[in-house]
Residue frames as a rotation matrix with the C-alpha (Angstrom) as fourth column:
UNK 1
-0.045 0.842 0.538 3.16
0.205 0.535 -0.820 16.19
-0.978 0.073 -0.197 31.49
UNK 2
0.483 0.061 -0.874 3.68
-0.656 -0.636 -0.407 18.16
-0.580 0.769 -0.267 28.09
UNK 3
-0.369 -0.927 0.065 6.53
-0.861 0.368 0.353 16.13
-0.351 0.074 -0.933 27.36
UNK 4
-0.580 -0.045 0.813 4.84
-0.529 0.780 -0.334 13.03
-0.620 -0.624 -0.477 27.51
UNK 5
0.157 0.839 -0.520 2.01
-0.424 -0.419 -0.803 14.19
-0.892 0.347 0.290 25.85
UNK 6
0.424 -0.303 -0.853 4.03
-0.905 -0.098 -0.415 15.03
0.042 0.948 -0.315 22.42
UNK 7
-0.447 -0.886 -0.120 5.67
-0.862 0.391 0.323 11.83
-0.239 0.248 -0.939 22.76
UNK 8
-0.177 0.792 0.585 2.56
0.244 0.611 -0.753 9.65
-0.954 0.010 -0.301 23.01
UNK 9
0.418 0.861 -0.289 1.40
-0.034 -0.303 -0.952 11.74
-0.908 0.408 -0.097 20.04
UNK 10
0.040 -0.724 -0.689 4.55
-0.949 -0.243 0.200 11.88
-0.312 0.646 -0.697 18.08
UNK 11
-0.830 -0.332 0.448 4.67
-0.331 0.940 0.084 7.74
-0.449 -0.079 -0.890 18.53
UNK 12
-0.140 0.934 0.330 0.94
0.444 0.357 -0.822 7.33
-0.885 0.032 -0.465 17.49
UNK 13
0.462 -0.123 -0.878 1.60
-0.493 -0.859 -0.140 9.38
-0.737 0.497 -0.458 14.60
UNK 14
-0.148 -0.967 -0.206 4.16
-0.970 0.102 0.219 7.99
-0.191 0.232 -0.954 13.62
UNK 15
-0.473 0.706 0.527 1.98
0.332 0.697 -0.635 3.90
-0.816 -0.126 -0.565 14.16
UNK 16
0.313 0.916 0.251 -0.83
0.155 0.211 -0.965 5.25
-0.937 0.341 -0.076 11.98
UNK 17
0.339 -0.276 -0.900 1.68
-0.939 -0.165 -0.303 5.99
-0.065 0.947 -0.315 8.60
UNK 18
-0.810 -0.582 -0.073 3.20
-0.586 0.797 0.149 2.64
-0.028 0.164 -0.986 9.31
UNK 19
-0.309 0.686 0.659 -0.14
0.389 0.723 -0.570 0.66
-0.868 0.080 -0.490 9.54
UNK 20
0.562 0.715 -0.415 -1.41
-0.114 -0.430 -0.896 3.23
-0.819 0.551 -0.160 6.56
UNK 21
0.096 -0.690 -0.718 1.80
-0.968 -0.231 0.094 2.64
-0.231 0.686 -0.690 4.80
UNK 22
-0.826 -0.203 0.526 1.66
-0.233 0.972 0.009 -0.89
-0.513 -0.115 -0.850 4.94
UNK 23
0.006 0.846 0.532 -2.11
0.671 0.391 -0.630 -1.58
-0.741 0.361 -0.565 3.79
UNK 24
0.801 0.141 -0.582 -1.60
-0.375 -0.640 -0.671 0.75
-0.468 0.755 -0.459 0.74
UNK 25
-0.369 -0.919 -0.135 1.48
-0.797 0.238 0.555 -1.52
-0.478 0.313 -0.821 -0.50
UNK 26
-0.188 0.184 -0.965 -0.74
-0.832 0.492 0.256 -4.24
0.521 0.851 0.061 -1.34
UNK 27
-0.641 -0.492 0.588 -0.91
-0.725 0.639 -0.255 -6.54
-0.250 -0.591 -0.767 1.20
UNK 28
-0.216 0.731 -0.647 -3.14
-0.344 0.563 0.751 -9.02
0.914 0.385 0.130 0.87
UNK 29
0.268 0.445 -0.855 -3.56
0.683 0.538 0.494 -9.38
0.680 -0.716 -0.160 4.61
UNK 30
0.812 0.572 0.117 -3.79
0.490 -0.777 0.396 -7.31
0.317 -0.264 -0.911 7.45
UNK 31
0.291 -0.898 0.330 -1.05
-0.721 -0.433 -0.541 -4.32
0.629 -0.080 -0.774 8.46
UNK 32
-0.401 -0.679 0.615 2.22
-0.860 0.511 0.004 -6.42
-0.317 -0.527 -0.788 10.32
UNK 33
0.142 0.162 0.976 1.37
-0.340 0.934 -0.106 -9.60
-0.930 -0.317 0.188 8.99
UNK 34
0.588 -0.269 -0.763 2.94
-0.796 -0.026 -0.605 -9.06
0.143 0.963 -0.230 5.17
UNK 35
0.771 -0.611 0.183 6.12
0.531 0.774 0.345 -10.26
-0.352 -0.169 0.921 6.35
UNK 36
0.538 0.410 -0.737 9.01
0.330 -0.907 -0.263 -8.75
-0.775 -0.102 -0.623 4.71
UNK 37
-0.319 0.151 0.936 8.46
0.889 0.389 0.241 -9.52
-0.327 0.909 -0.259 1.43
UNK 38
0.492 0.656 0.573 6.47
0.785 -0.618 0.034 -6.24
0.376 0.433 -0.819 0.94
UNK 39
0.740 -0.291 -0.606 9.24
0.385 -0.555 0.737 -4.37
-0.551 -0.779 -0.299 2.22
UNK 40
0.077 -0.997 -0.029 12.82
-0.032 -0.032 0.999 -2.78
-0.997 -0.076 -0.034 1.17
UNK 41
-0.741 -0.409 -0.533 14.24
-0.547 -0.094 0.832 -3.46
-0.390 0.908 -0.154 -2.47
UNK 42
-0.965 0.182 0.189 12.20
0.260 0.759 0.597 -6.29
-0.035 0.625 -0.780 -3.44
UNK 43
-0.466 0.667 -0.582 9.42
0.083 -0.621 -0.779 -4.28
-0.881 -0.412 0.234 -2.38
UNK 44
-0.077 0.456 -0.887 8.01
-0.904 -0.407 -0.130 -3.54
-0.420 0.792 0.443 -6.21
UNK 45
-0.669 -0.469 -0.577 8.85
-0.699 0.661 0.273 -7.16
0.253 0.586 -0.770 -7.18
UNK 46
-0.986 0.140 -0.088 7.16
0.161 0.688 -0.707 -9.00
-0.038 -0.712 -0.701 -4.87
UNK 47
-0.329 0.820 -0.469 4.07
-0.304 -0.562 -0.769 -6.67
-0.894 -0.111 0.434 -4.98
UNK 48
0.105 0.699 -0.707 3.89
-0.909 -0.221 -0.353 -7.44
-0.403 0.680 0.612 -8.80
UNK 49
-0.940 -0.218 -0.264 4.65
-0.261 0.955 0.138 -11.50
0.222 0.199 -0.955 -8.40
UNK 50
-0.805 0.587 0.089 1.67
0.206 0.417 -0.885 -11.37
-0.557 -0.694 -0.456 -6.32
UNK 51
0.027 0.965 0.261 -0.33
-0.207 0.261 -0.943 -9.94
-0.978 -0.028 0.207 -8.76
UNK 52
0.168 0.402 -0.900 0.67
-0.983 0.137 -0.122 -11.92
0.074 0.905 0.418 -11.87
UNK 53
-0.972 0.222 0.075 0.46
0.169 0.887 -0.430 -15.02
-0.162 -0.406 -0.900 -9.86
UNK 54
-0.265 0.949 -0.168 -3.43
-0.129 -0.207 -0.970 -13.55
-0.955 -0.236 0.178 -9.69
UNK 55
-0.248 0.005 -0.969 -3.42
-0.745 -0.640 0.187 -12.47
-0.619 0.768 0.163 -13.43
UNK 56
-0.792 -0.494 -0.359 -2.48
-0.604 0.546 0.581 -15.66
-0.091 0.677 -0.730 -14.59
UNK 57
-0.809 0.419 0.411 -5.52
-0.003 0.697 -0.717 -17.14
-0.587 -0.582 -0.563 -13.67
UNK 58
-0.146 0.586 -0.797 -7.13
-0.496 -0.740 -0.454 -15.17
-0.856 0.329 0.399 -15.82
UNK 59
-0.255 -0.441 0.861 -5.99
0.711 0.518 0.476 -16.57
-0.656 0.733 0.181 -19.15
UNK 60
0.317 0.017 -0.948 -5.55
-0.366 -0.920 -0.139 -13.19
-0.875 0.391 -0.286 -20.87
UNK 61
0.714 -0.322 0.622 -5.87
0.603 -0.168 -0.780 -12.92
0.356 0.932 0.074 -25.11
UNK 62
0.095 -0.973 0.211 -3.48
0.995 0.087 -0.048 -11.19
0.028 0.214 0.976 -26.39
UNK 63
-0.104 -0.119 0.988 -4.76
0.347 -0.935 -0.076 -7.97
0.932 0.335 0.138 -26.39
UNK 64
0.829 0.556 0.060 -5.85
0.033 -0.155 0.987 -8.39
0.559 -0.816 -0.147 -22.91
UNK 65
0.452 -0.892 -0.007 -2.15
0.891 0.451 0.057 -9.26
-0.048 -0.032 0.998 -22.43
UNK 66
-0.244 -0.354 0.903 -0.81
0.558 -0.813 -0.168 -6.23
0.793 0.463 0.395 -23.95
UNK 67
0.419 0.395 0.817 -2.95
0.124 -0.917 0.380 -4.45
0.899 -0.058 -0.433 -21.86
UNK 68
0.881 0.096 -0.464 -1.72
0.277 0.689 0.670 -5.53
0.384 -0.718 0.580 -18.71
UNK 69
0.173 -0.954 -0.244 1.58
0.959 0.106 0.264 -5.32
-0.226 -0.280 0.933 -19.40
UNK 70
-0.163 -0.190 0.968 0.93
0.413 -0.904 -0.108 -1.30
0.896 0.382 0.226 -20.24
UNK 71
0.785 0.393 0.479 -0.73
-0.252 -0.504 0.826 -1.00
0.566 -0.769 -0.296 -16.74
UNK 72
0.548 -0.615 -0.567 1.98
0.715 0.696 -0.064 -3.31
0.434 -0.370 0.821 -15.50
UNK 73
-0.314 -0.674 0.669 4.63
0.551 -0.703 -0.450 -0.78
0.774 0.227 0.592 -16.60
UNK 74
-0.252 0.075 0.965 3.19
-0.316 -0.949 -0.009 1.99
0.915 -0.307 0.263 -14.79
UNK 75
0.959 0.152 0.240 1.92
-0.261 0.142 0.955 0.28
0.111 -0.978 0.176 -11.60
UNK 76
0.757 -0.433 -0.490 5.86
0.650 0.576 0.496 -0.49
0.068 -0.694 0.717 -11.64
UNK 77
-0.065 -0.234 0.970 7.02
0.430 -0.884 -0.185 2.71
0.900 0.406 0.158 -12.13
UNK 78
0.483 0.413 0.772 4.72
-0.435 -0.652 0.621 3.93
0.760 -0.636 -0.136 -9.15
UNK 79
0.875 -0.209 -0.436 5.64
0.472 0.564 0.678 1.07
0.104 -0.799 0.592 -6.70
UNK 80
0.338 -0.941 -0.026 9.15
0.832 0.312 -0.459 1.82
0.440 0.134 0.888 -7.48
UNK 81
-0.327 -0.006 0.945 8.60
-0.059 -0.998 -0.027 5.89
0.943 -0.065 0.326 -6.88
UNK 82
0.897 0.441 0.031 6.54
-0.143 0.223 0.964 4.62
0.418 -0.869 0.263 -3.35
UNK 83
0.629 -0.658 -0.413 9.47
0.535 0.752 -0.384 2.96
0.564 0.020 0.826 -2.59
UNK 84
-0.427 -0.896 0.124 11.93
0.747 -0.426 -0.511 5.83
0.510 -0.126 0.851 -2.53
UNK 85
-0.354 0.198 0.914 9.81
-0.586 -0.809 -0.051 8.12
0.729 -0.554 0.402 -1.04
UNK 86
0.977 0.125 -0.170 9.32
0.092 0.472 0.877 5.86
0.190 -0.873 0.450 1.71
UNK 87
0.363 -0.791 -0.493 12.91
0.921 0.385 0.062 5.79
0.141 -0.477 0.868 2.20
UNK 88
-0.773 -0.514 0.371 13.38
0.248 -0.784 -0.569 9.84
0.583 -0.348 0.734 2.28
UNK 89
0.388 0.689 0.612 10.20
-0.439 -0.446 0.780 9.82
0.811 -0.571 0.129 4.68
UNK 90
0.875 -0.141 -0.464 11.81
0.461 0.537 0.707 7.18
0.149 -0.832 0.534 7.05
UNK 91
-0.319 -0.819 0.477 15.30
0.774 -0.515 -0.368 9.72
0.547 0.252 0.798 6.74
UNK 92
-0.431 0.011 0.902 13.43
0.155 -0.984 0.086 12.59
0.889 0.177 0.422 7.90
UNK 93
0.542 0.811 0.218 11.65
-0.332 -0.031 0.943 11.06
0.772 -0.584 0.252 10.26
UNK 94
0.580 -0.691 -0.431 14.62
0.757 0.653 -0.026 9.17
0.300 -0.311 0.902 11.67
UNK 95
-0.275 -0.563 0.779 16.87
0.532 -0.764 -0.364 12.53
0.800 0.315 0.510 11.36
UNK 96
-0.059 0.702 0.710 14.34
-0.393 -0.670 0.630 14.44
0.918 -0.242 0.315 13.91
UNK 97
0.868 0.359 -0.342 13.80
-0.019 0.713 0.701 11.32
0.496 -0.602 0.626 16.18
UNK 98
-0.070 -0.938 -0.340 18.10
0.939 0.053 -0.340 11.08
0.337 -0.343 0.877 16.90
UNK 99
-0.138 -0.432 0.891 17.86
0.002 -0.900 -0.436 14.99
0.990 -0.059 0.125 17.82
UNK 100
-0.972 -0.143 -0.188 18.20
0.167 0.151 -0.974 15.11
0.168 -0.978 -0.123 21.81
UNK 101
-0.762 0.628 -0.159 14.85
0.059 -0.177 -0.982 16.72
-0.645 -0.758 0.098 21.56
UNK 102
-0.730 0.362 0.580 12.43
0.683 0.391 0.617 16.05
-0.004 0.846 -0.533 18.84
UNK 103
-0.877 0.387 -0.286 10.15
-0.447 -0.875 0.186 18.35
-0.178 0.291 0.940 17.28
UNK 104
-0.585 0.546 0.600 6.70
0.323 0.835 -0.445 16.90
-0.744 -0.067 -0.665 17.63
UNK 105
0.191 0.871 -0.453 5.62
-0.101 -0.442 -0.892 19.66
-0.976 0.216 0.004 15.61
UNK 106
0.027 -0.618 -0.786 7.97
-0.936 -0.292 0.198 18.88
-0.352 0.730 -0.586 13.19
UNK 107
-0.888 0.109 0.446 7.70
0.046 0.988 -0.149 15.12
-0.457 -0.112 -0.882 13.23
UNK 108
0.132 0.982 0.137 3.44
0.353 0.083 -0.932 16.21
-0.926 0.171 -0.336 12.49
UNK 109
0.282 -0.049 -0.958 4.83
-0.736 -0.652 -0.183 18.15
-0.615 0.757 -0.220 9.07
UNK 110
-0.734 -0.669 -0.118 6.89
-0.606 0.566 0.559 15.61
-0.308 0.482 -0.820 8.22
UNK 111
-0.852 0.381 0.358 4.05
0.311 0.920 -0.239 12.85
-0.420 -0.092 -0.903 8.40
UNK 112
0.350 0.936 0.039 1.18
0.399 -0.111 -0.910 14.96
-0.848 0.334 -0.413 6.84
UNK 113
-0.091 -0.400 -0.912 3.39
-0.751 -0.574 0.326 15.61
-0.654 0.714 -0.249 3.78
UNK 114
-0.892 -0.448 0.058 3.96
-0.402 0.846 0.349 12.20
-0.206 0.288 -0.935 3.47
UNK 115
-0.634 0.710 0.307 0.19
0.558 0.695 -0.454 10.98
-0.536 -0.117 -0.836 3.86
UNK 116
-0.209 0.653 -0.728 -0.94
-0.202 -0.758 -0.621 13.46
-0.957 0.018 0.290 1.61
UNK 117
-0.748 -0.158 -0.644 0.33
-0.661 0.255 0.706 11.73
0.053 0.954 -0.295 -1.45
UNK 118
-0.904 -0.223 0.364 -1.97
-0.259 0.964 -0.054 8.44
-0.339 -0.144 -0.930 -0.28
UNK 119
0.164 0.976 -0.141 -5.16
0.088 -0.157 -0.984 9.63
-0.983 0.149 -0.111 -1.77
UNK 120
0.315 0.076 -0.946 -3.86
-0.833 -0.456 -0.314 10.67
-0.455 0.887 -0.080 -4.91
UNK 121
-0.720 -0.623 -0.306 -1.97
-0.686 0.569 0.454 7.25
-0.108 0.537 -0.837 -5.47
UNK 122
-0.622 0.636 0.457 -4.84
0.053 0.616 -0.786 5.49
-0.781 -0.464 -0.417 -4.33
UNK 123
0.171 0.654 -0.737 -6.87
-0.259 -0.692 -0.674 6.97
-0.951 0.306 0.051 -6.73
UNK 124
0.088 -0.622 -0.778 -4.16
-0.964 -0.250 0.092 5.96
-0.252 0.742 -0.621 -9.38
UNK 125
-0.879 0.175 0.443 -4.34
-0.008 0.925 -0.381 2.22
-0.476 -0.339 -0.812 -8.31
UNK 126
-0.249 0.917 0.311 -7.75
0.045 0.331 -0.942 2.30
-0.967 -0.221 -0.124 -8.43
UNK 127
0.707 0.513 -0.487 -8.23
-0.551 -0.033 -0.834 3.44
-0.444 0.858 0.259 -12.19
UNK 128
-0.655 -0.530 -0.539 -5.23
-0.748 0.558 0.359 1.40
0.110 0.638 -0.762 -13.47
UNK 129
-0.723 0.245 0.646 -7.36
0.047 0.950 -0.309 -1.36
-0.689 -0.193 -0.698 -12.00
UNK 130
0.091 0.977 0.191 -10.41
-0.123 0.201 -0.972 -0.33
-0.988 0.065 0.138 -13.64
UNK 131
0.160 -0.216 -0.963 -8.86
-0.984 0.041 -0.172 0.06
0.077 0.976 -0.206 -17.07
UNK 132
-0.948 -0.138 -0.288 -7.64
-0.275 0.811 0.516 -3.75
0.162 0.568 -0.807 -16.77
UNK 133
-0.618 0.681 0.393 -10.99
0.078 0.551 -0.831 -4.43
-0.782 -0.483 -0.393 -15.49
UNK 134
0.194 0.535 -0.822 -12.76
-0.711 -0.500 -0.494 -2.71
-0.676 0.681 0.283 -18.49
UNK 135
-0.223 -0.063 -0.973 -10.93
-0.906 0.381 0.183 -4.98
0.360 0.922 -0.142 -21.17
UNK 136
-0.692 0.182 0.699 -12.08
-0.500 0.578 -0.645 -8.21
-0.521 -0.796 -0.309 -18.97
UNK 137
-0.369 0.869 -0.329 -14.85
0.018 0.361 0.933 -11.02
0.929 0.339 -0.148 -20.85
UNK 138
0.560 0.719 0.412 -17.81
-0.646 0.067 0.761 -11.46
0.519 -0.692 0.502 -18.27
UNK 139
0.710 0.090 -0.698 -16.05
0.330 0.833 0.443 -14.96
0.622 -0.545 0.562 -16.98
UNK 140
-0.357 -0.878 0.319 -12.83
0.642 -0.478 -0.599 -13.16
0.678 -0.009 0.735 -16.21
UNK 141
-0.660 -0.108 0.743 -14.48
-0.433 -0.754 -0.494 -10.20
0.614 -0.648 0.451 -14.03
UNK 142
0.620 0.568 -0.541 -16.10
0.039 0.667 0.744 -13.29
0.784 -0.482 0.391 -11.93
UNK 143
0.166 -0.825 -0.541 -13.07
0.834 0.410 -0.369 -14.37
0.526 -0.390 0.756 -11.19
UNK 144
-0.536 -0.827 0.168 -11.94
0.528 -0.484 -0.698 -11.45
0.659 -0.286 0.696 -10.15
UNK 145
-0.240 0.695 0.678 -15.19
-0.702 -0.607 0.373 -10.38
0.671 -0.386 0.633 -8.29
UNK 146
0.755 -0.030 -0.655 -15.11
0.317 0.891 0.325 -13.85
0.574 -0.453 0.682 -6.50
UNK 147
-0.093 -0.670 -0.736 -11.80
0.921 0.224 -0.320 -12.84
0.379 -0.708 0.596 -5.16
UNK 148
-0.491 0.057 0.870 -12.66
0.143 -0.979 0.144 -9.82
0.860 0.195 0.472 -4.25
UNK 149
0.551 0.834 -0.020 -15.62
-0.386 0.276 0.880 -11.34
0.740 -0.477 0.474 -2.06
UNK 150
0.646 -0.344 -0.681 -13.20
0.465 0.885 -0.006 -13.26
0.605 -0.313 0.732 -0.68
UNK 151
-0.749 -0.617 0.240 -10.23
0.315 -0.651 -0.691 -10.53
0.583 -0.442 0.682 0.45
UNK 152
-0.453 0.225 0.863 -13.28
-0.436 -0.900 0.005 -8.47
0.777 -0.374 0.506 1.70
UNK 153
0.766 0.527 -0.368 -14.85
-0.149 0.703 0.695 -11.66
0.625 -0.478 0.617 3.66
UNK 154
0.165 -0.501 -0.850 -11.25
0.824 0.544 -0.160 -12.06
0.543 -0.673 0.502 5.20
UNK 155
-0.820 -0.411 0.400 -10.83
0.086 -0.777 -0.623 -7.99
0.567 -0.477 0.672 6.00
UNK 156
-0.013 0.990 0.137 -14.45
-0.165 -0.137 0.977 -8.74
0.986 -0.010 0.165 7.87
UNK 157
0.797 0.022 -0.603 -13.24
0.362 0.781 0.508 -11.33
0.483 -0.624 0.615 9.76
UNK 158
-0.028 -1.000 0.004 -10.55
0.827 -0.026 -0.562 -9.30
0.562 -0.013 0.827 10.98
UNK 159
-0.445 0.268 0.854 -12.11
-0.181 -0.961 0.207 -6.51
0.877 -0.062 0.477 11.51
UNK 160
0.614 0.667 0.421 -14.87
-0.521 -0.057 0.851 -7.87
0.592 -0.743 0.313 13.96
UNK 161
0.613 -0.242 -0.752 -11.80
0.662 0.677 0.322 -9.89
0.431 -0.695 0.575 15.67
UNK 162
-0.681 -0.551 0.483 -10.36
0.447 -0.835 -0.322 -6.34
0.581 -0.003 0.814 16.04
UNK 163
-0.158 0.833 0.531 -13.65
-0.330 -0.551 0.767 -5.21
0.931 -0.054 0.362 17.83
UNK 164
0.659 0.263 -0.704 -13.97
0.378 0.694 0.613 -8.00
0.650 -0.670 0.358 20.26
């Protein structure tokens, strides 16, 4: 029954970094339904087509430009750094998993190292946004408060079809 236990727990573990990794990449829709676009190499690309497909809408001056392309930089920097440490967390985790017997306790190190970073990036995200949001004219942080309404109107609808 032990056995079983850790393996339920190791597997559910293991579920909540992939659903936690996944909605912290950017989707724009809920975890397993990116596709995988938001995955692998193109992984940083894709993430920042999607949001200067968004940007453009904007019609950014030039300094607003500028800025952008300073937050750009760094939000591709990070993506790129996400990246690879996703690929030496799926290594370690993968490494453990092939041993005849897995370490669940080891498997629970591995995964709370890894999810420890997701507050601090988050955090990082969150003020790059506000800086572009700061250099923004009033029409401009409509727009972007319109879609906003709009992402959080579809993570509703999800949500309560997630309840049912």
């Amino acid at each position: 029954m032990g056995k079983k236990r850790s393996w339920i727990l190791g597997l559910a573990l293991l579920s909540a970094v992939a659903i936690a990794g996944t909605g912290l990449a950017g989707c724009h829709r809920p975890p397993f339904f990116c596709g995988s676009g938001f995955q692998g190499e193109e992984f940083p690309k894709n993430v920042l087509e999607k949001i200067d497909s968004e940007v453009a809408a904007l019609n950014l001056t030039e300094i607003q430009q500028a800025r952008y392309q300073e937050i750009r930089g760094r939000l591709e920097t990070e993506l790129i750094e996400v990246g690879n440490q996703r690929k030496i967390f799926y290594e370690k985790v993968k490494a453990e998993m092939n041993r005849e017997t897995p370490d669940v306790n080891v498997l629970s190190a591995i995964v709370k190292s890894h999810v420890d970073n997701f507050p601090i990036r988050a955090g990082m995200f969150i003020d790059d946004f506000m800086a572009f949001y700061d250099v923004l004219d009033e029409n401009q942080k409509a727009i972007i408060t319109t879609q906003l309404k709009k992402k959080f109107e579809k993570f509703e609808a999800f949500r309560s079809l997630m309840a049912s």
